[in-house]
SERO-4910 file (N, C-alpha, C, O; in steps of 0.05 Angstrom, whole numbers):
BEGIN
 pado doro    nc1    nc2    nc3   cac1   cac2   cac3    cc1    cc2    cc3    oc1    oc2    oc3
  Unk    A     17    -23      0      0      0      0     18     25      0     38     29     14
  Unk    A      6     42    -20     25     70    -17     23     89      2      4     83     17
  Unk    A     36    113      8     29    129     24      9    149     18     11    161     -3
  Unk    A    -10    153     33    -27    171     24    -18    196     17      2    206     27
  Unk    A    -33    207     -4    -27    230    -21    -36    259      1    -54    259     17
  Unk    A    -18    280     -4    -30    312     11    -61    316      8    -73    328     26
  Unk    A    -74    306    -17   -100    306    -19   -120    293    -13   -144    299    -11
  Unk    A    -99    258     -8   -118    244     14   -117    249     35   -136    240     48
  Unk    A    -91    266     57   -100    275     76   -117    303     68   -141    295     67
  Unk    A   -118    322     63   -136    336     63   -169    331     63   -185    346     75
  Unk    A   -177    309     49   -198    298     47   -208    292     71   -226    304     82
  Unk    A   -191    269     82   -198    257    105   -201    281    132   -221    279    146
  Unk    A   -182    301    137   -189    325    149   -216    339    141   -232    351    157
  Unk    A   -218    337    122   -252    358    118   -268    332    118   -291    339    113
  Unk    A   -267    310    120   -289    285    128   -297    287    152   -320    285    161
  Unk    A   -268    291    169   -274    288    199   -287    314    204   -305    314    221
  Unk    A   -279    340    191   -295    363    197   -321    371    198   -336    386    211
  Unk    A   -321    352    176   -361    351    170   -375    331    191   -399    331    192
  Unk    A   -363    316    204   -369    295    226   -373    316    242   -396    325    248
  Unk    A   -350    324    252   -354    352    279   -378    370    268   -394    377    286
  Unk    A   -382    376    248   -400    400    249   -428    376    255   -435    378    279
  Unk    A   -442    359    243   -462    338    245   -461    338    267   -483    344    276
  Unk    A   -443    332    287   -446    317    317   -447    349    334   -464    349    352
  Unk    A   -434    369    331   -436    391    345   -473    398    345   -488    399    365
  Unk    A   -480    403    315   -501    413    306   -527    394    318   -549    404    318
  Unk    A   -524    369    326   -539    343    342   -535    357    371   -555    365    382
  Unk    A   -514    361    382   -512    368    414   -523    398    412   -540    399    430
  Unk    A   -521    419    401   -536    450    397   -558    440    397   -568    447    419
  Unk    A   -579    423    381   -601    425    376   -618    415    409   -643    418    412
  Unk    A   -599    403    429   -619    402    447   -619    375    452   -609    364    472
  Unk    A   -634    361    424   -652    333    421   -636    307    423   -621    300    405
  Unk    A   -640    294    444   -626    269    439   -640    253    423   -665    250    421
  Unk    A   -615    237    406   -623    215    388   -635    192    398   -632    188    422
  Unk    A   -647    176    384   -675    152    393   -661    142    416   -670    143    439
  Unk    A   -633    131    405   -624    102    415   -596    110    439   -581     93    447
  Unk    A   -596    143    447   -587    162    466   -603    165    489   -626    161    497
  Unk    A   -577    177    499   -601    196    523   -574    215    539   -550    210    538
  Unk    A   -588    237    556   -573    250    564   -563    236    595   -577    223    611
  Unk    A   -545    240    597   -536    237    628   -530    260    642   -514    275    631
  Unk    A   -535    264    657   -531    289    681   -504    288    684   -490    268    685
  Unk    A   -494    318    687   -477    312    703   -448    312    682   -425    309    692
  Unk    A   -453    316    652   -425    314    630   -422    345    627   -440    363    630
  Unk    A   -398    348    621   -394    374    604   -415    390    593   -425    405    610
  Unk    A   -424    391    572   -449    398    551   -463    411    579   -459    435    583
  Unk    A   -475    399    595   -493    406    621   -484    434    631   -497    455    630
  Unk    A   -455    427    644   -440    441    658   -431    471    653   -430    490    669
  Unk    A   -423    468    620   -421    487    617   -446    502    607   -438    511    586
  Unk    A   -464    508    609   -497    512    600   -498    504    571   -522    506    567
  Unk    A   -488    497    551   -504    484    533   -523    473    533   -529    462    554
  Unk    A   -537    470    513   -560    442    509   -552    414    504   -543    405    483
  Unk    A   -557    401    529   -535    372    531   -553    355    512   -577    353    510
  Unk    A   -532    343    499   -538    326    476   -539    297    488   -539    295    513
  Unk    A   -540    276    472   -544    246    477   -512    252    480   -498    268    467
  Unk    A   -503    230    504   -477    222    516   -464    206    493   -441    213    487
  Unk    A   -475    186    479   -458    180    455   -444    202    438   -419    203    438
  Unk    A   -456    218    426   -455    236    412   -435    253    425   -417    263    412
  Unk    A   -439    255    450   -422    280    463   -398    269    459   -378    284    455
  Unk    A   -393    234    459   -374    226    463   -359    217    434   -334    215    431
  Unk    A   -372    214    423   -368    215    392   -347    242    384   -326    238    373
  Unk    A   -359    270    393   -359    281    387   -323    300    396   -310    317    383
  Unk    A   -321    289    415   -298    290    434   -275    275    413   -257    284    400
  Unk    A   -287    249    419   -260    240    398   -259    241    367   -241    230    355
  Unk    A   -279    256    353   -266    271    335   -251    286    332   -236    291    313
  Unk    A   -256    295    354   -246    327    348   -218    317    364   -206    338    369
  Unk    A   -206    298    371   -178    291    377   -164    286    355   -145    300    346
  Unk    A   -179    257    340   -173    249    318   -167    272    296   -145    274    285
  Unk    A   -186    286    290   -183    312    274   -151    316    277   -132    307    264
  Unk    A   -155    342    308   -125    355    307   -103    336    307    -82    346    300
  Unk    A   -103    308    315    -74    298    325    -71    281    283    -49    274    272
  Unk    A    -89    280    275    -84    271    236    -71    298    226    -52    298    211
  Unk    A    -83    326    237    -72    353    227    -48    353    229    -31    352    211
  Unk    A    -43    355    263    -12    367    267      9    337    255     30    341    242
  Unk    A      1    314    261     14    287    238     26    294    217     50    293    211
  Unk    A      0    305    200      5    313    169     18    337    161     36    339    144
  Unk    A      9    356    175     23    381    164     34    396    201     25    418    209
  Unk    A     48    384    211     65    388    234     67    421    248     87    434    257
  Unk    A     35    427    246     27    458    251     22    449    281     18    426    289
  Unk    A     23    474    300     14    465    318     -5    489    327      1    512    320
  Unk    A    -30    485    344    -53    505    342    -43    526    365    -21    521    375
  Unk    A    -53    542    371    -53    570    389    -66    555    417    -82    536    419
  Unk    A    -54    569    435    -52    556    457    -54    538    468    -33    535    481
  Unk    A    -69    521    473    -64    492    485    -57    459    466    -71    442    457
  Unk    A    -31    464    467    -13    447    449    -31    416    443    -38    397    456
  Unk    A    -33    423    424    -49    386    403    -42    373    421    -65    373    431
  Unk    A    -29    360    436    -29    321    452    -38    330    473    -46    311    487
  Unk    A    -41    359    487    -60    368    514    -82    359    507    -97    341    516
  Unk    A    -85    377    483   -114    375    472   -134    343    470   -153    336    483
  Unk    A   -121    331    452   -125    299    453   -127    292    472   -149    283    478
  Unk    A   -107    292    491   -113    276    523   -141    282    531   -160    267    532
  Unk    A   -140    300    535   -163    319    553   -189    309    533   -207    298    545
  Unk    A   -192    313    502   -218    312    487   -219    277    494   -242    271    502
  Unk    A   -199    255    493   -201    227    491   -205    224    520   -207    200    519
  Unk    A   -207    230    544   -203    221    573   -240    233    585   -253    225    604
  Unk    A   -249    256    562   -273    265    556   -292    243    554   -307    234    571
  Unk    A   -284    235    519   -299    219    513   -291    187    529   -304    167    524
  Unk    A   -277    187    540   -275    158    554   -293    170    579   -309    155    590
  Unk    A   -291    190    585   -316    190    610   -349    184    605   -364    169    619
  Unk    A   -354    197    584   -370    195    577   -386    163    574   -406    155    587
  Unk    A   -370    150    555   -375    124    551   -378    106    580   -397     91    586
  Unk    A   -357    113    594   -357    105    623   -387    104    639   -400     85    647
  Unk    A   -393    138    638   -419    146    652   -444    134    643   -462    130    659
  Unk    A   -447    124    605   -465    108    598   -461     90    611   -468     90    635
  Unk    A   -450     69    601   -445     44    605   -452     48    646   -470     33    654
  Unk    A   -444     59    660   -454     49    688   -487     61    686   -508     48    690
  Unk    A   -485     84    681   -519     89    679   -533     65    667   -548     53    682
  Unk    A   -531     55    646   -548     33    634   -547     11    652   -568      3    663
  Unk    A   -522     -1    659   -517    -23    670   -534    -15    700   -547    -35    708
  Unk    A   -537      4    714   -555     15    735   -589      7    725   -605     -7    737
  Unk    A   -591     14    712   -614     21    694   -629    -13    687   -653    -19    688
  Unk    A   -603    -31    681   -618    -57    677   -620    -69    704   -639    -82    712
  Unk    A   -601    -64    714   -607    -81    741   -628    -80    764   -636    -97    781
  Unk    A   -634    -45    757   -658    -43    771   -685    -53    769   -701    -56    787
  Unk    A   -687    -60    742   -712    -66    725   -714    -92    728   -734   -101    716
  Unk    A   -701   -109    741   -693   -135    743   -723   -143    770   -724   -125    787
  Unk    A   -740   -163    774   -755   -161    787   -731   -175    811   -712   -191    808
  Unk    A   -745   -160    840   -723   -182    860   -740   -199    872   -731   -216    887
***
C-alpha cells in the first residue's frame, strides 16, 4: 500500500470536519437521538449548553482529537494555545468519560428493572 497522497489527507481532514459539524449541530439542537439519552452531570450540562445524547457528546470528543492529532501528523502545525497532545488527552479522557458514565448508567438502569 502507498502512502497517502496531501489530498488524501486533506480529504480525510474535511471528512472528519463535517463529522464535527453533524455531531456539534446534534448536541446544539438540544434533542437526543432515539437510541441516546442524556446523562446528568457531562460537560455539555456544565457548561450551560444544550446537553446532547452522551454517545454523541462522546463521539464528538474524539473527533475532534482524531481531527487535530491527523492535522498536526500531516502538516506538523501546531494550534494557538493549548498544544495538540494536551488537547487529545483531555478531548479522549472526555470521551472515555463519557462512555464510562453510559455504560454504568445503563448497567444501573438494567439491574434495577430486574424483578427481585
Amino acid at each position: 500500500m502507498e502512502r497517502p497522497t496531501p489530498q488524501e489527507w486533506d480529504d480525510v481532514l474535511a471528512m472528519l470536519t463535517e463529522v464535527e459539524r453533524t455531531l456539534v449541530a446534534s448536541v446544539d439542537s438540544g434533542v437526543v437521538e432515539d437510541h441516546d439519552h442524556h446523562v446528568l452531570g457531562l460537560p455539555s450540562g456544565i457548561e450551560g449548553a444544550a446537553p446532547g445524547g452522551a454517545r454523541i457528546e462522546a463521539a464528538l470528543h474524539a473527533v475532534m482529537s482524531a481531527r487535530h492529532l491527523v492535522q498536526q501528523a500531516v502538516r506538523g502545525k501546531e494550534l494557538p494555545g493549548v498544544p495538540i497532545l494536551d488537547r487529545a488527552q483531555k478531548d479522549l479522557a472526555i470521551a472515555g468519560g463519557y462512555v464510562a458514565t453510559v455504560r454504568t448508567t445503563e448497567l444501573d438502569r438494567r439491574v434495577n428493572r430486574r424483578p427481585r
